[in-house]
DSSP file (Angstrom, degrees, kcal/mol; ACC not computed):
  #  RESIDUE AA STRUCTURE BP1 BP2  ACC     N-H-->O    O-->H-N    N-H-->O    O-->H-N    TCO  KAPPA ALPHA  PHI   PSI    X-CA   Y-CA   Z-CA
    1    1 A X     >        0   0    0      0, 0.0     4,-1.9     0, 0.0     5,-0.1   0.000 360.0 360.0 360.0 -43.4  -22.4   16.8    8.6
    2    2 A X  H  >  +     0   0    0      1,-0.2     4,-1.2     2,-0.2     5,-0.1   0.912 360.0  48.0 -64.6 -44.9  -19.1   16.8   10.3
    3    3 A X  H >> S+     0   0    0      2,-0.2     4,-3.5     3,-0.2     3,-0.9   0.920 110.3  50.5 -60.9 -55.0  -19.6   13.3   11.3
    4    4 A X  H 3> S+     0   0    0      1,-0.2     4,-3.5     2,-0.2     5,-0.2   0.992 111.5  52.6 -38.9 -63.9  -20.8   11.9    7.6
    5    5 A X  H 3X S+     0   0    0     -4,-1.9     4,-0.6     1,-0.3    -1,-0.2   0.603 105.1  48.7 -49.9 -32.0  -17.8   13.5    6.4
    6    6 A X  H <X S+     0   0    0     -4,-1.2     4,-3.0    -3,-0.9     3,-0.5   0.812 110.7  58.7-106.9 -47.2  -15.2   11.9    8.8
    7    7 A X  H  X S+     0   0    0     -4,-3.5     4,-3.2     1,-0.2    -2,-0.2   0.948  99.6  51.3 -28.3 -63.7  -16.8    8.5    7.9
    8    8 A X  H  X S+     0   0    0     -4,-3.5     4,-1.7     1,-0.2    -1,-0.2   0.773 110.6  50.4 -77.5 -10.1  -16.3    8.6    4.6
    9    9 A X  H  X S+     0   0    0     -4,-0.6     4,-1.3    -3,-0.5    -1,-0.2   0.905 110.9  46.6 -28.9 -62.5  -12.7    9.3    5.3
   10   10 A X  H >X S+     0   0    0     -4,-3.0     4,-1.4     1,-0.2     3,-0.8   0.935 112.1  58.4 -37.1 -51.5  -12.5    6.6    7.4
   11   11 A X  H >< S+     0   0    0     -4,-3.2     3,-1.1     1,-0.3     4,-0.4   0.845 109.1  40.0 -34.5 -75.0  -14.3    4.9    4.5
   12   12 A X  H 3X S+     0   0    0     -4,-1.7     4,-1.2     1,-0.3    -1,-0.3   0.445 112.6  55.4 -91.1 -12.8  -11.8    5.5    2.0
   13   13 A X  H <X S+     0   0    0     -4,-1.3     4,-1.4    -3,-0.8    -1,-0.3   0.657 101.7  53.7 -96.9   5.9   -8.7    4.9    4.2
   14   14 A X  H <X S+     0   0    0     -4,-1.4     4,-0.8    -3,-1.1    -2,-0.2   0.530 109.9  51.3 -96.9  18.6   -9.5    1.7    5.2
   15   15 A X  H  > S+     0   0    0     -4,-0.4     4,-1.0    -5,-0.2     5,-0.2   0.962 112.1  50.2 -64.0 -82.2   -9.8    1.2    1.1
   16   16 A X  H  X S+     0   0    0     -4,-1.2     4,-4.7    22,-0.2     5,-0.3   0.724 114.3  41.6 -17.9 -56.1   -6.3    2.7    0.9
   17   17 A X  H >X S+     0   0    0     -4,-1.4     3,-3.0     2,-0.2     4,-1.1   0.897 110.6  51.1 -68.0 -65.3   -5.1    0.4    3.5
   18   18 A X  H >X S+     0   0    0     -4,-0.8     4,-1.3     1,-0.3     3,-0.7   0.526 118.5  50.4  -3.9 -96.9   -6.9   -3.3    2.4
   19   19 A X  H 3X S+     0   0    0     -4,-1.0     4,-2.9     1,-0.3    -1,-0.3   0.561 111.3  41.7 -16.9 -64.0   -5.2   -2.1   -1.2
   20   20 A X  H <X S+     0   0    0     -4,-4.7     4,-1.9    -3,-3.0    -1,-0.3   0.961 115.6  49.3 -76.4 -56.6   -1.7   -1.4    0.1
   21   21 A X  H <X S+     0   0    0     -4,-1.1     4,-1.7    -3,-0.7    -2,-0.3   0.795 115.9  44.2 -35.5 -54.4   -1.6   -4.5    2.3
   22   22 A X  H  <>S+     0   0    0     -4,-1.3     5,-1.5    -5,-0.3    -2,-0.2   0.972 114.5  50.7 -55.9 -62.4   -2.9   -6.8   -0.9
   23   23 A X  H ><5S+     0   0    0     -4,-2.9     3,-4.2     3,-0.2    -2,-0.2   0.886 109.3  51.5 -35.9 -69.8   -0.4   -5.0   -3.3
   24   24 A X  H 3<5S+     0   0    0     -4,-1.9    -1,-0.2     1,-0.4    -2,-0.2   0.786 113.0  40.2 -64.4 -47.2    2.5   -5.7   -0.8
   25   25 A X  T 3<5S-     0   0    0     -4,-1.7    -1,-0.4    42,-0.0    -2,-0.2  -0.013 125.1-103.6 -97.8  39.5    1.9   -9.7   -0.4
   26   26 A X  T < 5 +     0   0    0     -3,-4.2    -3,-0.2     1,-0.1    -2,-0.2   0.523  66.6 166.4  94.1  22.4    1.2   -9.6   -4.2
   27   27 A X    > < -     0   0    0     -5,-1.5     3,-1.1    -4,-0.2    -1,-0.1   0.112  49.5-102.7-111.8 158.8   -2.4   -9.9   -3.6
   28   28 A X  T 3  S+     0   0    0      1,-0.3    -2,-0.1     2,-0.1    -1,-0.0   0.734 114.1  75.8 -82.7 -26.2   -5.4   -9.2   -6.6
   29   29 A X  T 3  S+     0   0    0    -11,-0.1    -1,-0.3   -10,-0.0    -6,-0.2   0.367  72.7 138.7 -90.9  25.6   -5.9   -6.1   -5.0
   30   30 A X    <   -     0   0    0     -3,-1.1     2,-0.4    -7,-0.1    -2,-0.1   0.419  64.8 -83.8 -41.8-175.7   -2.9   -4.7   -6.5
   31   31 A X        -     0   0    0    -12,-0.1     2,-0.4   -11,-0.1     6,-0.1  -0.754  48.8-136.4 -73.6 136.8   -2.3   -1.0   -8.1
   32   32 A X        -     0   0    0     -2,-0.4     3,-0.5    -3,-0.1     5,-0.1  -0.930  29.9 -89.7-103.1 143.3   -3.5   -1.2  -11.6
   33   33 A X  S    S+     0   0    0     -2,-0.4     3,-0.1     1,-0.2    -1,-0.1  -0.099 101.5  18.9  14.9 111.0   -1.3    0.4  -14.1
   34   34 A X  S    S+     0   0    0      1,-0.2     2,-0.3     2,-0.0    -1,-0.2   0.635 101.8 100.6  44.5  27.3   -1.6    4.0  -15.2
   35   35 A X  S    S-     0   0    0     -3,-0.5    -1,-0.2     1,-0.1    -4,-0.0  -0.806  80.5-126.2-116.9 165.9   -3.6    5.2  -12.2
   36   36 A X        -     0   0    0     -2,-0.3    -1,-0.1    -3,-0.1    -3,-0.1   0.496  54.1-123.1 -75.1 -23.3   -3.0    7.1   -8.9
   37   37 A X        -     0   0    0      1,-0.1   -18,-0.1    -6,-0.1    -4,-0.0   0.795  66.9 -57.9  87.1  16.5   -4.8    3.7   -7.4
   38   38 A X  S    S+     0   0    0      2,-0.0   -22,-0.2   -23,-0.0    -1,-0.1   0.793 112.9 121.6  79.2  33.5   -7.7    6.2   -5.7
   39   39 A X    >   -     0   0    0      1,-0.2     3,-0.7   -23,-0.0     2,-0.1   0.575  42.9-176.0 -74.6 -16.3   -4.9    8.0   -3.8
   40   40 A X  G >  S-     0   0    0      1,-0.3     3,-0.8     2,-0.1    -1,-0.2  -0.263  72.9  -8.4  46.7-111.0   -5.5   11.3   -5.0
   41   41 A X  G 3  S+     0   0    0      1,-0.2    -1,-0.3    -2,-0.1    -2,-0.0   0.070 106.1  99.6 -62.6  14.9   -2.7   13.4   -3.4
   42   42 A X  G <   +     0   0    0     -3,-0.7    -1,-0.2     1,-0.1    -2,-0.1   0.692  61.3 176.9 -86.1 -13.4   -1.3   10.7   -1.0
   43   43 A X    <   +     0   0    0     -3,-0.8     2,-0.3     1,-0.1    -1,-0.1  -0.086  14.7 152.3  51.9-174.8    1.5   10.1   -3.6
   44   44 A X        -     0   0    0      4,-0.0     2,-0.2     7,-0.0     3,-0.1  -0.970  37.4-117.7 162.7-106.7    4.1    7.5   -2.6
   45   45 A X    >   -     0   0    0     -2,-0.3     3,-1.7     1,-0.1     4,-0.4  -0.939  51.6 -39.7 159.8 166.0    5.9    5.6   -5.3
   46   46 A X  T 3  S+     0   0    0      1,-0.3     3,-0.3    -2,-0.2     4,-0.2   0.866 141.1  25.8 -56.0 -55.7    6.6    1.9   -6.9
   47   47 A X  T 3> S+     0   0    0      1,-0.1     4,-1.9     2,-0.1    -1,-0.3   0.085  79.2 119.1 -78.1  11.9    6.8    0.8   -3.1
   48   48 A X  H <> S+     0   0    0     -3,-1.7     4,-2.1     1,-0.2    -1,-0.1   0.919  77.0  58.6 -62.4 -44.0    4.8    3.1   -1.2
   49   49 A X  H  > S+     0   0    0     -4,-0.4     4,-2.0    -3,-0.3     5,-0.3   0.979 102.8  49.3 -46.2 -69.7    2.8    0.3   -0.3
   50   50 A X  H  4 S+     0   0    0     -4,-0.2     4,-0.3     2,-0.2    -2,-0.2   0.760 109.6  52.1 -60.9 -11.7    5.3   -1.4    1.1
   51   51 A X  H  < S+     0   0    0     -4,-1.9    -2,-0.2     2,-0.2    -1,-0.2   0.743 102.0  57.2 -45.8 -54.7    6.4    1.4    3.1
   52   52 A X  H >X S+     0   0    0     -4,-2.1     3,-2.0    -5,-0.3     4,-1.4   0.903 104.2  55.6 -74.7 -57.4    3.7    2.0    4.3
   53   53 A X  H 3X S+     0   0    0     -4,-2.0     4,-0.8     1,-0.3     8,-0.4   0.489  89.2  68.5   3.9 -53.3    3.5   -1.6    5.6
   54   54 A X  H 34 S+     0   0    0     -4,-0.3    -1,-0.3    -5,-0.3    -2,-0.1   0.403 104.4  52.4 -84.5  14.2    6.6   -1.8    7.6
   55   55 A X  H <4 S+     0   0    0     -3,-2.0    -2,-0.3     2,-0.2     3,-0.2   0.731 110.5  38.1-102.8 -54.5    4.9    0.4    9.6
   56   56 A X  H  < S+     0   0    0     -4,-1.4     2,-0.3     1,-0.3    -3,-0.2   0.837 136.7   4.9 -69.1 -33.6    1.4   -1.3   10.2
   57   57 A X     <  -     0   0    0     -4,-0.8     4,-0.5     1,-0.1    -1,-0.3  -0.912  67.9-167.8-151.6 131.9    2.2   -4.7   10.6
   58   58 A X  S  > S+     0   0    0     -2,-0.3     4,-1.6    -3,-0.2     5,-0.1   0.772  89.5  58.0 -83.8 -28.8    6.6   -5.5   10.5
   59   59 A X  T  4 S+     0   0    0      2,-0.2     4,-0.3     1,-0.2    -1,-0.2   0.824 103.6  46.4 -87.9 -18.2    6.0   -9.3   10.1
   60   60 A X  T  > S+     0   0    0      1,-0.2     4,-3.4    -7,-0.2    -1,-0.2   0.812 114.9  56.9 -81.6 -25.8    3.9   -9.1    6.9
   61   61 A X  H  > S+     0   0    0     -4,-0.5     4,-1.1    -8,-0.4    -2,-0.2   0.865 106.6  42.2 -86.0 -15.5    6.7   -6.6    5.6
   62   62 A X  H  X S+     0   0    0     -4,-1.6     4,-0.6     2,-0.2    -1,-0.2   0.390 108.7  58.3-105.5  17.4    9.3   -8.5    6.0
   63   63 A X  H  > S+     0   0    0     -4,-0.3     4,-1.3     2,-0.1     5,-0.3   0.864 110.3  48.5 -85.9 -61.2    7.5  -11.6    4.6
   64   64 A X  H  X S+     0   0    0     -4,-3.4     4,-0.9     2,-0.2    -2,-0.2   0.719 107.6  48.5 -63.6 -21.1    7.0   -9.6    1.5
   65   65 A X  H >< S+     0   0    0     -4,-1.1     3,-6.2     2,-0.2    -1,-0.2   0.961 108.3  60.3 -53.1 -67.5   10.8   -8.3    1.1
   66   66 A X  H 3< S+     0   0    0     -4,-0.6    -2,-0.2     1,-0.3    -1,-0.2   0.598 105.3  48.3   8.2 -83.9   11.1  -12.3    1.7
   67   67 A X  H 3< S+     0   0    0     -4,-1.3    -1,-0.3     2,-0.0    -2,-0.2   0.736  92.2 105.8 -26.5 -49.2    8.9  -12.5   -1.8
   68   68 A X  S << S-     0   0    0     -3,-6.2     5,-0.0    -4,-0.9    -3,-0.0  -0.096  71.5-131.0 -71.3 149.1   11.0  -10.1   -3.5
   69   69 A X     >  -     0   0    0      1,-0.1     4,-3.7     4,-0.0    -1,-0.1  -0.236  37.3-104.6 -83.5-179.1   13.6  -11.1   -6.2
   70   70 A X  H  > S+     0   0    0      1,-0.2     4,-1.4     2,-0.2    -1,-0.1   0.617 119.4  53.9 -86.3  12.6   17.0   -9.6   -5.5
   71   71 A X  H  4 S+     0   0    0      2,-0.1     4,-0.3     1,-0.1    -1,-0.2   0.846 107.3  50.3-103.8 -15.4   16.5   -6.9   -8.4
   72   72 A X  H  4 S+     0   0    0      2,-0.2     3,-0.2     1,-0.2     4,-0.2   0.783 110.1  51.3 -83.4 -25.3   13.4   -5.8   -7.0
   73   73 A X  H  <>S+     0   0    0     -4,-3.7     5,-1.7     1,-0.2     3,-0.3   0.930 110.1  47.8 -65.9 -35.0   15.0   -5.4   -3.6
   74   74 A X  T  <5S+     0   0    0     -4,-1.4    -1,-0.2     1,-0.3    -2,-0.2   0.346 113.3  47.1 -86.1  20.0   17.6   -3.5   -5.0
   75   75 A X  T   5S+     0   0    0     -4,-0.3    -1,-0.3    -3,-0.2    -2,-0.2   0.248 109.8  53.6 -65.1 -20.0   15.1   -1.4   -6.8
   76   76 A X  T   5S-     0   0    0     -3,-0.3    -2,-0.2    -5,-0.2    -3,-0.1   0.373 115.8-125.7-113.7 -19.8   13.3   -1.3   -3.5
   77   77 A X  T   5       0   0    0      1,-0.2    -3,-0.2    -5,-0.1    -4,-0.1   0.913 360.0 360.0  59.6  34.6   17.0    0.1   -1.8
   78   78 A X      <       0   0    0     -5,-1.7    -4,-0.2    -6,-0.0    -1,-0.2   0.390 360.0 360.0-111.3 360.0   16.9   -2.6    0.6
């Protein structure tokens, strides 16, 4: 049981991550509009993805600031 259980965790953050990673280089798998995006309680925010991002891999986040116009960075507080 324990084991099932911690799979489908796994399961459903390496959804999370694939998702936040797409979103962040602008990617199909974005956040859709009016949804939590199958986060439940994980929160975050317009960027959370990207946040999250500068953490797992630095070079893909600072290609996507790269991406960003300069009102989205300064939306973004960068």
């Amino acid at each position: 049981m324990i084991i099932s259980g911690l799979t489908a965790q796994l399961e459903k953050a390496d959804k999370l991550f694939v998702a936040d990673f797409a979103a962040a280089l602008g990617g199909a798998a974005a956040h859709q509009p009016g949804g939590d995006g199958g986060r439940g309680d994980l929160g975050g925010g317009d960027y959370a993805a990207l946040d999250r991002l500068a953490d797992a891999d630095p070079v893909a986040y600072e290609a996507a600031l790269a991406r960003m116009s300069p009102a989205e960075r300064d939306r973004y507080g960068f």
